[in-house]
MIVEXSE-454845 format. One record per residue (C-alpha): x, y, z. Coordinates in nm, 4 decimals. Example, Ala and Ser with C-alpha at 12.3 -4.5 7.8 and 13.67 -1.06 7.14 Angstrom:
# residues 2
[node [1.2300,-0.4500,0.7800]]
[node [1.3670,-0.1060,0.7140]]
END
This chain:
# residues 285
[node [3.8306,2.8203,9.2524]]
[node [4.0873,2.8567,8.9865]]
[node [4.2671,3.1439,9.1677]]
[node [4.3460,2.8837,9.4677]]
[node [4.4140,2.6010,9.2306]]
[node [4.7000,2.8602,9.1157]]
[node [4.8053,2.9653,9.4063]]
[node [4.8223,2.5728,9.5590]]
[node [5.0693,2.4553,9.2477]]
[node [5.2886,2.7829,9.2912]]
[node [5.3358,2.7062,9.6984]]
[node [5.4415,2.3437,9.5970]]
[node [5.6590,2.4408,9.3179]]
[node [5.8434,2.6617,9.5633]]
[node [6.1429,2.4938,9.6656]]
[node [6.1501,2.7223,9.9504]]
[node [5.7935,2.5540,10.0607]]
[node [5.9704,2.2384,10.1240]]
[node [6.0224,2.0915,10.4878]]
[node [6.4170,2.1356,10.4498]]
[node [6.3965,2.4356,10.3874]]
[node [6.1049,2.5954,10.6035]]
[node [6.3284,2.7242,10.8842]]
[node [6.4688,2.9654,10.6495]]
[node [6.1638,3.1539,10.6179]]
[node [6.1150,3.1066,10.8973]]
[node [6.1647,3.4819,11.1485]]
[node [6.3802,3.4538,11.4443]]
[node [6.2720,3.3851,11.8063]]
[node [6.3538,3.6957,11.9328]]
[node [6.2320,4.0717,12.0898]]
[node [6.1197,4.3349,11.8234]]
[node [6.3227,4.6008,12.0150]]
[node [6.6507,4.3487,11.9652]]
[node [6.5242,4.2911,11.5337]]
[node [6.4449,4.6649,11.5398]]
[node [6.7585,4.7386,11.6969]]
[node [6.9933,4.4711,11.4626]]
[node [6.7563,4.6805,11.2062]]
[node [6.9345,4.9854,11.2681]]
[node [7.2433,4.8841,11.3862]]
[node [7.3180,4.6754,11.0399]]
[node [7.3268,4.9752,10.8080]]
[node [7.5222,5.1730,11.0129]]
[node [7.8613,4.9057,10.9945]]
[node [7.8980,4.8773,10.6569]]
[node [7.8358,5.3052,10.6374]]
[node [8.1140,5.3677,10.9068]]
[node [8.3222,5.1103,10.7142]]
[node [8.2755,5.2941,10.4050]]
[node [8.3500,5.5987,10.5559]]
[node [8.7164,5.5066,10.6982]]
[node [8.7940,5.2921,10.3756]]
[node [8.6900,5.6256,10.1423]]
[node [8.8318,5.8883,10.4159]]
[node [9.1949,5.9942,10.2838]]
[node [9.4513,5.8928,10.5768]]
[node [9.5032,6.2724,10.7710]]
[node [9.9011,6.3786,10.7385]]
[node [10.1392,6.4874,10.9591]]
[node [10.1281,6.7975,10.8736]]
[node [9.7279,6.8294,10.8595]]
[node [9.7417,6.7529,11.2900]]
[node [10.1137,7.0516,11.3152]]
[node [9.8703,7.3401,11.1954]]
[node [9.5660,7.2219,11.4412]]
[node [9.8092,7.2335,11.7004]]
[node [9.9489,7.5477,11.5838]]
[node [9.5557,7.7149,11.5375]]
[node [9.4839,7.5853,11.9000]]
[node [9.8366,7.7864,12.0226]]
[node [9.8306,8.1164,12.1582]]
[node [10.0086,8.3829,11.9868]]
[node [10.3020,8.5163,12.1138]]
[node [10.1716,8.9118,12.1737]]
[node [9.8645,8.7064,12.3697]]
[node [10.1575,8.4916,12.5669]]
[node [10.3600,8.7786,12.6611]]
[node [10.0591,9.0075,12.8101]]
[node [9.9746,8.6801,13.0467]]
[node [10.3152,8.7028,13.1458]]
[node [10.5126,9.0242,13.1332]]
[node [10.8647,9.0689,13.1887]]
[node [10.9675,9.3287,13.4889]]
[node [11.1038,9.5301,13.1441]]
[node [10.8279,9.5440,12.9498]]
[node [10.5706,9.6803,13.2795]]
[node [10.8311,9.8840,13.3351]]
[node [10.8362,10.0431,12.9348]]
[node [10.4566,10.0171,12.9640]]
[node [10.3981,10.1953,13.2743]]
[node [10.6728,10.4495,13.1461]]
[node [10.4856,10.5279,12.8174]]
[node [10.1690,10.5420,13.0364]]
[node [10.3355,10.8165,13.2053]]
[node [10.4263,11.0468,12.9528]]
[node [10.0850,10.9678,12.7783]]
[node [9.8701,11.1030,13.0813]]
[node [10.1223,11.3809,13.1231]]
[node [10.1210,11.4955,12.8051]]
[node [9.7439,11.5178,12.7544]]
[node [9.7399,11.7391,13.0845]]
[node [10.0116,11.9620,12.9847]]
[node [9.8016,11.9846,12.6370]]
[node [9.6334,12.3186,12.7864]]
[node [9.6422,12.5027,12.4474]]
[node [9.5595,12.2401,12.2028]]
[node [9.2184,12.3743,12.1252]]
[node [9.0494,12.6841,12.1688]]
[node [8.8308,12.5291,12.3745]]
[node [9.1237,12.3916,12.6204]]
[node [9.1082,12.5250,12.9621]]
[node [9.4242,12.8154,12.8280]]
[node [9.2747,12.8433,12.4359]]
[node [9.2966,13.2434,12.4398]]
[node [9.6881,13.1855,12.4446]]
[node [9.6867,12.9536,12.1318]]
[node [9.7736,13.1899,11.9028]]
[node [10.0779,13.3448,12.1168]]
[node [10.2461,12.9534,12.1908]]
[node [10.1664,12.8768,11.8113]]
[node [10.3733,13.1753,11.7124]]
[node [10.6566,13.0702,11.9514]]
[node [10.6323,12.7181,11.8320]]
[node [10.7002,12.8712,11.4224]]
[node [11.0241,13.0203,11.5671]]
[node [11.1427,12.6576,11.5594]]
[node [11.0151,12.5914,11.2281]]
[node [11.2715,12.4467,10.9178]]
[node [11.1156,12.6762,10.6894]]
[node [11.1541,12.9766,10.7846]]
[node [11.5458,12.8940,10.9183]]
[node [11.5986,12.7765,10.5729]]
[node [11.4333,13.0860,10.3739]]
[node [11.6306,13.2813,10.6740]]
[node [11.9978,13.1186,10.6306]]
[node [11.9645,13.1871,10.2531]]
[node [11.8698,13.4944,10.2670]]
[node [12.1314,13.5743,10.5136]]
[node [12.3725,13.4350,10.2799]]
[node [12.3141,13.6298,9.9781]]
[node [12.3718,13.9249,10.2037]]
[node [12.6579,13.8112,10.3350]]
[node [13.0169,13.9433,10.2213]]
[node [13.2753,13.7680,10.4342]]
[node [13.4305,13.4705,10.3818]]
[node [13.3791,13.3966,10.7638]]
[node [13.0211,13.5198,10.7927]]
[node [12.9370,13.3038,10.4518]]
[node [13.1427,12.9608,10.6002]]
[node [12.9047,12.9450,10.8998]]
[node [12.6158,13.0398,10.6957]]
[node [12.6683,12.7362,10.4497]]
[node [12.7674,12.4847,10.7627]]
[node [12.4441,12.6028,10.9409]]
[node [12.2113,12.5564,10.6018]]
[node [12.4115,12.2223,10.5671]]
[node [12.2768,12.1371,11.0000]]
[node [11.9521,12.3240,10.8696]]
[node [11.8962,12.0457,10.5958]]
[node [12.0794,11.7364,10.8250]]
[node [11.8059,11.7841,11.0601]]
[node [11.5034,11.8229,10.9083]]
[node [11.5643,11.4716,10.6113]]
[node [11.7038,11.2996,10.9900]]
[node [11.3970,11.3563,11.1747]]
[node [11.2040,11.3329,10.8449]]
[node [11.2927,10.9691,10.8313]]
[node [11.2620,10.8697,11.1983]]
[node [10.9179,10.9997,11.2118]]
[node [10.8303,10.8001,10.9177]]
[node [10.9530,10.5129,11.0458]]
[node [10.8686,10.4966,11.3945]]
[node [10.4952,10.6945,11.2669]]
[node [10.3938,10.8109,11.6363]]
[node [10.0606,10.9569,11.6766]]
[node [10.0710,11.2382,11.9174]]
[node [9.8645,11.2541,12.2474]]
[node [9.5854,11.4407,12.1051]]
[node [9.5036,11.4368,11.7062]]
[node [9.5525,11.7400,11.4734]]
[node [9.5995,11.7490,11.1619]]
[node [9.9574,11.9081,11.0585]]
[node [9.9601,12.2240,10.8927]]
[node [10.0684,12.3238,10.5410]]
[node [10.4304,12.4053,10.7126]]
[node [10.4918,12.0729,10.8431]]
[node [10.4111,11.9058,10.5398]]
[node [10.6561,12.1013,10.3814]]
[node [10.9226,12.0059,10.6112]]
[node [10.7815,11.6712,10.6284]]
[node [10.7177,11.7151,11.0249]]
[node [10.3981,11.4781,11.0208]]
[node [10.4042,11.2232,11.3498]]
[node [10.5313,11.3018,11.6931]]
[node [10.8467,11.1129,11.7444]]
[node [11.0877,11.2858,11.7562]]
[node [10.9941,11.6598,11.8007]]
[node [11.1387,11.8430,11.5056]]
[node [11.1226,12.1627,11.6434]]
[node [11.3036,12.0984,11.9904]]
[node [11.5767,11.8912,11.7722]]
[node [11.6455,12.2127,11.5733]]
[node [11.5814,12.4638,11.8698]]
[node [11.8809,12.2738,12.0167]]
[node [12.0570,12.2563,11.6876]]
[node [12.0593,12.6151,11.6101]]
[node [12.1217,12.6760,11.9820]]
[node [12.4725,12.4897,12.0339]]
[node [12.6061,12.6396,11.6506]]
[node [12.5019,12.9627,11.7757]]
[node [12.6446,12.9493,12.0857]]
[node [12.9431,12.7820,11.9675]]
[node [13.0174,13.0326,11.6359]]
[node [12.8752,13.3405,11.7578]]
[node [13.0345,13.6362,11.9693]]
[node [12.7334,13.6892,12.2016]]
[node [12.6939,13.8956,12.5301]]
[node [12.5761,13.6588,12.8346]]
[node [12.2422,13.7442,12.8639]]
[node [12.1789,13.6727,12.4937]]
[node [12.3343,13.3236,12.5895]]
[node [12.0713,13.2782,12.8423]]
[node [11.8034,13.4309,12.6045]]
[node [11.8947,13.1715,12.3216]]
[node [11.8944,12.8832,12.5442]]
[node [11.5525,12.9818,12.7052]]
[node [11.4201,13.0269,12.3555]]
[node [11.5382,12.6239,12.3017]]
[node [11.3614,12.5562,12.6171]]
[node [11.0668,12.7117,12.5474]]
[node [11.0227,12.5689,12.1804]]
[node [10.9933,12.2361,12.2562]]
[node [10.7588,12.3423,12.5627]]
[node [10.5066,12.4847,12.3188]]
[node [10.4713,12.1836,12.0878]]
[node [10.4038,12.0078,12.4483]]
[node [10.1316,12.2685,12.5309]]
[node [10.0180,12.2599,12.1442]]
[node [9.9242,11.8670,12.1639]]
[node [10.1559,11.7974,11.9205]]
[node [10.4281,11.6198,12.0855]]
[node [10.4643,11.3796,12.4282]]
[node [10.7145,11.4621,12.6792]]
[node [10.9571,11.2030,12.5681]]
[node [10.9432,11.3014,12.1796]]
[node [11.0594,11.6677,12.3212]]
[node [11.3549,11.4950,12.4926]]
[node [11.4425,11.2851,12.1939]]
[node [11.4276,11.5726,11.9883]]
[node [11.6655,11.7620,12.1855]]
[node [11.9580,11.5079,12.1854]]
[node [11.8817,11.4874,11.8478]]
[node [12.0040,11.8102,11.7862]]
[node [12.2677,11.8008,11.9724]]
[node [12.4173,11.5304,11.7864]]
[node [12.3429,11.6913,11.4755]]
[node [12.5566,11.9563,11.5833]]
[node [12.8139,11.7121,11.6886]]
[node [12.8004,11.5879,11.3423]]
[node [12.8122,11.9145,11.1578]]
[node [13.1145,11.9720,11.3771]]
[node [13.2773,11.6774,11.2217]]
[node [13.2462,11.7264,10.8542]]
[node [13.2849,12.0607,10.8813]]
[node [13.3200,12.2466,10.5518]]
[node [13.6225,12.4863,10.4599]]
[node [13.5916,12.8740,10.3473]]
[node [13.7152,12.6972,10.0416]]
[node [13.4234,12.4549,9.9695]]
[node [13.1714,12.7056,10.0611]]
[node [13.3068,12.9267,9.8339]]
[node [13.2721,12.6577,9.5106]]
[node [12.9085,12.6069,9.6445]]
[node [12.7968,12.9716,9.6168]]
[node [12.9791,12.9541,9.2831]]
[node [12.8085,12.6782,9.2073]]
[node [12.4626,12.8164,9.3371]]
[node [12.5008,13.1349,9.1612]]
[node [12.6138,12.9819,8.8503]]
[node [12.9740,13.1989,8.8471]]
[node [13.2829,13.0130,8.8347]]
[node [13.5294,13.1405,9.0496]]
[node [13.9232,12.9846,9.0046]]
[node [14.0071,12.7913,9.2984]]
END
């Protein structure tokens, strides 16, 4: 009994009890799914409202680098498309790839012609920078002539020209050749480590033309000399150590290192200081 009386004098001491006011306590008249769904729908407005008033306006520059991820890139672009130039550069190098690696018949012992390996690797030193160089030098300190030593100093001059030239390109352009071997002590010394150009056809053809052109030689050792060119850059072919078109480069390399040897030509005069110079005695111009 005195737990009712209680709860009777807190119901009329609500003012929300009152007849006024009993519509407000009143639920609305309506589905559960629609006051389940206002349920859920309520908290989500003021959450998505909160979201774009707290959310940082996105810049300009924010939607230039979406567009630019969603781009293509240019190398992608151009392989869709292809100018007539570029199939015609790739199906070029494609070429002289494949040819290359067939003409590689002495690149291992193993290759198909590996029992002459030794004999085209021997041909292919003749074309060497070291042993030219060793060879001019030693040519000049024999040498007593003013004549002989002028065209012993201008060819160790071409001698040096070619190999830093070719040095340089190959370390630039860094072409692998068309099958992979490690160079030999030699060509690290001369610095003959990629493929492009060939070093040894570009001083085959070198020593060839300032031969030909300084030298008093019978016609068959004409023939002999340029054959020997020829067959230099050949063997680095056969070797795996050059492509087709690194041979060719290398050759009209060395022809205009000859051209430019030609050019700057140095007089029995210079030569002269330079031995003096070289074998520290100081001869009176």
């Amino acid at each position: 009994m005195p737990v009712t009386q209680g709860r009777s004098r807190r119901d009329r001491n609500n003012v929300l009890n009152r007849p006024e006011f009993i519509s407000l306590n009143q639920p609305l008249r309506t589905n559960n799914a629609e006051v389940r769904g206002s349920g859920r729908r309520a908290p989500k407005q003021p959450c998505q409202h909160q979201a774009s008033e707290s959310a940082p306006p996105e810049s300009s520059e924010n939607n230039k680098e979406r567009r630019e991820s969603i781009k293509l890139p240019d190398e992608d672009c151009m392989q869709l498309n292809p100018s007539f130039k570029g199939i015609a550069m790739n199906s070029l190098l494609a070429i002289d790839i494949c040819m290359s690696k067939r003409m590689g018949i002495c690149a291992h012992s193993t290759s198909s012609f590996g029992s002459m390996r030794s004999m085209v690797k021997l041909l292919a030193l003749t074309g060497h920078g070291i042993p030219w160089v060793i060879g001019t030098i030693w040519c000049l300190t024999r040498s007593n002539t003013l004549a002989g030593q002028e065209v012993l100093i201008n060819l160790l001059l071409a001698l040096l020209l070619d190999i830093m030239t070719v040095a340089g390109m190959q370390k630039l352009v860094k072409r692998k050749g068309p099958w992979e071997m490690a160079p030999s002590f030699l060509d690290y010394m001369a610095m003959d480590v990629y493929s492009f150009p060939a070093a040894h056809a570009s001083r085959a053809a070198m020593v060839t033309k300032f031969l030909l052109a300084h030298l008093v030689l019978a016609v068959p050792l004409r023939i002999l000399l340029v054959l020997w060119a020829g067959l230099v850059g050949v063997s680095r072919v056969l070797l795996g150590r050059h492509h087709l078109t690194d041979v060719g480069c290398g050759f009209a390399l060395g022809y205009l290192h000859y051209t430019l040897v030609e050019m700057v030509w140095l007089s029995s005069t210079t030569c002269q200081t330079i031995i003096s110079l070289g074998s520290f005695s100081w001869i009176p111009i």
